[in-house]
N, C-alpha and C positions, 0 to 999 in steps of 0.2 A: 504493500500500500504506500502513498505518497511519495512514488519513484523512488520504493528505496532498493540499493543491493549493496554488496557485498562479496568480496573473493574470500573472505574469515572464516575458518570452521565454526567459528562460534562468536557470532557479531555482535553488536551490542546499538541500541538505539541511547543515546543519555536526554533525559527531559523528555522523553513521551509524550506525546500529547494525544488526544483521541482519535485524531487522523490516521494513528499508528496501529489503531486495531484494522485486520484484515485476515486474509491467506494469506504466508509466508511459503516459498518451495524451493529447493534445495537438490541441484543436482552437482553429481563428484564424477572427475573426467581423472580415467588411469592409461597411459599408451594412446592417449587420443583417442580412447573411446567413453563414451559418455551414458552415465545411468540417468535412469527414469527421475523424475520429480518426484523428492518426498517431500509434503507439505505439512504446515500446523497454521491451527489458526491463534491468534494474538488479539487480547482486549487489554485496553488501557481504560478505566473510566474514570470519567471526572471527577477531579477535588470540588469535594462541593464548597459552594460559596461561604463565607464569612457571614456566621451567622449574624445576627442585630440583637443584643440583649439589653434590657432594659430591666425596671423595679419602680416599686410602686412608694418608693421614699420622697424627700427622707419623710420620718416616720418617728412616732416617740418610744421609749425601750418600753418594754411591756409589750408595743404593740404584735402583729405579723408582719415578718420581710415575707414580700413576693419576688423572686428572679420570673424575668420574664425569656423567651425564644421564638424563633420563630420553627412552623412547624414542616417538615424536612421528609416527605415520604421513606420511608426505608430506614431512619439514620437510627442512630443513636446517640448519646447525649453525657459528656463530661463536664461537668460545673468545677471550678476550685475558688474558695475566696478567702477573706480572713477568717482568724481563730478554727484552722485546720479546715473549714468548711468543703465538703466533696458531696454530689450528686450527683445521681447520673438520671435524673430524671427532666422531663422537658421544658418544667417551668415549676420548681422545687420553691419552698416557704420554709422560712425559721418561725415558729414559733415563739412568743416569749423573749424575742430579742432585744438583747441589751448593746450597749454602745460600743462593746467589743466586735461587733458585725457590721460594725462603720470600716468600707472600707471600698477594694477595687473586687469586682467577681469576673471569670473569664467563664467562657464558653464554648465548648465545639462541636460538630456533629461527624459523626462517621458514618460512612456510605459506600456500604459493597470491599469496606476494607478503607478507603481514603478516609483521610479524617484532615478537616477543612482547617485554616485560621481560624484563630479566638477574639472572638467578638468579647468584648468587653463593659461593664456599665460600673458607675461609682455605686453605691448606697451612704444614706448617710442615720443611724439611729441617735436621736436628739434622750441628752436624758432628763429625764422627770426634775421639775424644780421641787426643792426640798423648803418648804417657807418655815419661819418659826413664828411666835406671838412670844413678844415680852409685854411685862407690863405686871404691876403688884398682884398676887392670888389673894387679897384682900382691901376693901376700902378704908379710908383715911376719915375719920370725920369731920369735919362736919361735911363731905363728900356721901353720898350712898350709890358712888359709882367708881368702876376703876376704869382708866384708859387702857385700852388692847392696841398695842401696833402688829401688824406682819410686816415681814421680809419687805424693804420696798422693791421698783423699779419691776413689779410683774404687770400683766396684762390688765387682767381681771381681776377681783376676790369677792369672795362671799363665804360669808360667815356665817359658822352653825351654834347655836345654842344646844346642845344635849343631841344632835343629831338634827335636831328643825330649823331652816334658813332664816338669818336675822340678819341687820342693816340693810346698808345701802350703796355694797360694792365697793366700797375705797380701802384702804390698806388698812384705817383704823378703826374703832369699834370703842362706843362707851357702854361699857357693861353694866347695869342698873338689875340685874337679877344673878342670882347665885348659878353655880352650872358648871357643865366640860364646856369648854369652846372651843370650837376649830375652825380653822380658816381654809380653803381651797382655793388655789391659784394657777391662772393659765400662764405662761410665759410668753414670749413674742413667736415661740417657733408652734403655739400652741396646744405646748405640753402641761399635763397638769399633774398638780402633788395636790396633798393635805399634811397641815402641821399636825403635830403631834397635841395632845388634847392640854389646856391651860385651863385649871381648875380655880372658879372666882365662887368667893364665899363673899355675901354681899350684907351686913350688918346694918338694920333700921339705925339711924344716930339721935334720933329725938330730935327735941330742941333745944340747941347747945344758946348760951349765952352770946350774944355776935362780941366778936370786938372791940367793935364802935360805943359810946356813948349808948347806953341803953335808956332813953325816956318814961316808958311805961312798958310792961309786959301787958299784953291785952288777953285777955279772956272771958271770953262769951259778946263781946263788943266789939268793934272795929275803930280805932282814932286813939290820938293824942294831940298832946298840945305842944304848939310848934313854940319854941323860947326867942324873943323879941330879938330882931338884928335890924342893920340896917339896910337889908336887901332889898331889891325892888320886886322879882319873884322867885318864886320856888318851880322845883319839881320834884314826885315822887319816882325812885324807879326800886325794882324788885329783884332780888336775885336769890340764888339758890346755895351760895356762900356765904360765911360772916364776914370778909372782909371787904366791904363793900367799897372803900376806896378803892383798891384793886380789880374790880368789879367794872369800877365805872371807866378806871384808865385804860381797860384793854378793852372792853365793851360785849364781856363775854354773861350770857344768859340778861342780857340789859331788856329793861321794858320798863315806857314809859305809865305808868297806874292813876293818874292824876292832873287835873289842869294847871295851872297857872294862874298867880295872883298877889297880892302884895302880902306878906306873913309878918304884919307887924301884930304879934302877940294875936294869932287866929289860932282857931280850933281848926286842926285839917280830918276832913270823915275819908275814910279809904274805905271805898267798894270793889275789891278783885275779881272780876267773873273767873280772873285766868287760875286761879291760886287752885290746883288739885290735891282735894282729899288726902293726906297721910304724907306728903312733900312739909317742909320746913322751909319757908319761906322768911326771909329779911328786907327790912323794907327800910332804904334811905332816904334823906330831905337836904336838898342843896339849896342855898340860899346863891340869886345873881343878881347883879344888878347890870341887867342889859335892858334894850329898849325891844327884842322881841321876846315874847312870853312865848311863842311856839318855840320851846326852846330843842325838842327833841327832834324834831324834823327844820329845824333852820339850820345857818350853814353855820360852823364849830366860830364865827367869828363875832358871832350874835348874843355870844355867852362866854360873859367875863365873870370866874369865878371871885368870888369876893373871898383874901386872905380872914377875915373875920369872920365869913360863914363858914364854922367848921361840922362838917356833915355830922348828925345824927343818923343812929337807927333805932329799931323797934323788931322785936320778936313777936310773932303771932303767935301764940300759942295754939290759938282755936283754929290752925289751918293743921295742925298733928292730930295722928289716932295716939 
């Protein structure tokens, strides 16, 4: 076949190709006389192609690696990849794969005896973010809550109470009930853990003494009496801490309970819709002498604290069980 010969008893073709299969005949001449044609026939068959492999990553450890191939009538099938990995099946899966399966995987098929170039594909297993929650396993009083952080810089979180989903997806969490807490977080490659469980034991505090100036403890009534300055108005505001100077400079749990008006030697009545049941609430009075009385919603320039109004508070007693 493909004009080939030969004077060699025994010839040789190097690189084959499949042109080279045919009849092959062979005749031997002794004193110039010449024998018959002995013939054989010759197959060469094709290297099959380089197969295309692929995978279904990356993927998170836990998950299943897929190898992918394509499919090859006849052949058969050699995988090799990391952590020793070997199959010989067409489109083979790890199970339960961890991050040691991150890596290159080859591939080949064999056909009638040839066995093709190795197709190749990366994998890559992402591993699971491990969060943790700091944050005290007890509250402080006059607090009836502990701060929870997780792990920052994840995707998502959400947070469990006892197994039941609680907040509102952010990294942090104010715990106001006793419990295990967990948090669950996705990463960027969105892989997901759970911390390990943060046990809050959450202590009722009563009503502690504030630190401010105490006017009147109230009970079964609402009001006190406001002590003469020379302010031009007041304002009430509430919080859920005693130290209400601090309260008011960072402006955290602030709310204004009260209008505006000249408190020279007044009775001030406080009516709280807001105040809940069994909370401990503290209530301050700031004396200003500015010229707007909307002092809570005007701009921070409207309200010049007078060094001589020195704030007052007051403990509700009748807002605790």
């Amino acid at each position: 076949p493909n004009g080939f010969t030969s004077s060699l008893e025994d010839p040789s073709i190097a690189g084959a190709t499949t042109a080279a299969t045919g009849l092959y005949s062979v005749t031997v001449t002794v004193d110039g006389c010449t024998s018959a044609a002995g013939t054989t026939n010759a197959t060469v068959n094709a290297v099959p192609a380089t197969p295309t492999a692929t995978n279904n990553g990356p993927i998170c450890a836990g998950s299943t690696l897929n190898l992918y191939t394509d499919t090859v009538s006849g052949a058969t099938y050699s995988w090799t990849g990391p952590n020793g990995f070997t199959s010989s099946l067409e489109d083979p899966s790890i199970a339960g794969a961890t991050t040691a399966a991150t890596g290159l995987y080859s591939v080949t098929v064999t056909v009638s005896g040839c066995t093709s170039a190795a197709g190749t594909t990366n994998a890559t297993v992402n591993a699971l973010p491990t969060p943790s929650i700091s944050g005290a396993n007890a509250n402080t009083c006059p607090a009836e809550y502990v701060d929870l952080t997780a792990t920052a810089g994840m995707a998502t979180y959400q947070w469990y109470l006892d197994g039941s989903p609680v907040g509102t997806g952010l990294s942090t969490y104010q715990a106001t009930a006793s419990g295990s807490y967990t948090v669950f977080v996705t990463d960027a490659n969105g892989c997901g853990g759970t911390s390990a469980p943060h046990v809050v034991t959450i202590t009722s505090c009563g009503c502690t003494a504030p630190t401010q100036e105490v006017i009147e403890t109230v009970n079964g009534k609402i009001g006190f009496n406001w002590v003469d300055t020379d302010a031009a108005y007041y304002r009430v505001v509430r919080g859920l801490q005693a130290n209400l100077a601090a309260l008011i400079t960072t402006g955290t749990d602030f709310a204004c309970t009260a209008a505006f008006g000249d408190i020279n030697a007044v009775d001030i009545q406080l009516d709280d819709p807001q105040a809940e049941t069994g909370r401990c609430y503290y209530y301050l009075i700031q004396g200003y002498n500015g010229t707007d009385p909307d002092l809570c919603v005007g701009p921070a320039g409207d309200a010049r604290v007078l060094g001589v109004a020195t704030p007052r508070s007051i403990e509700l007693t009748n807002t605790c069980n």
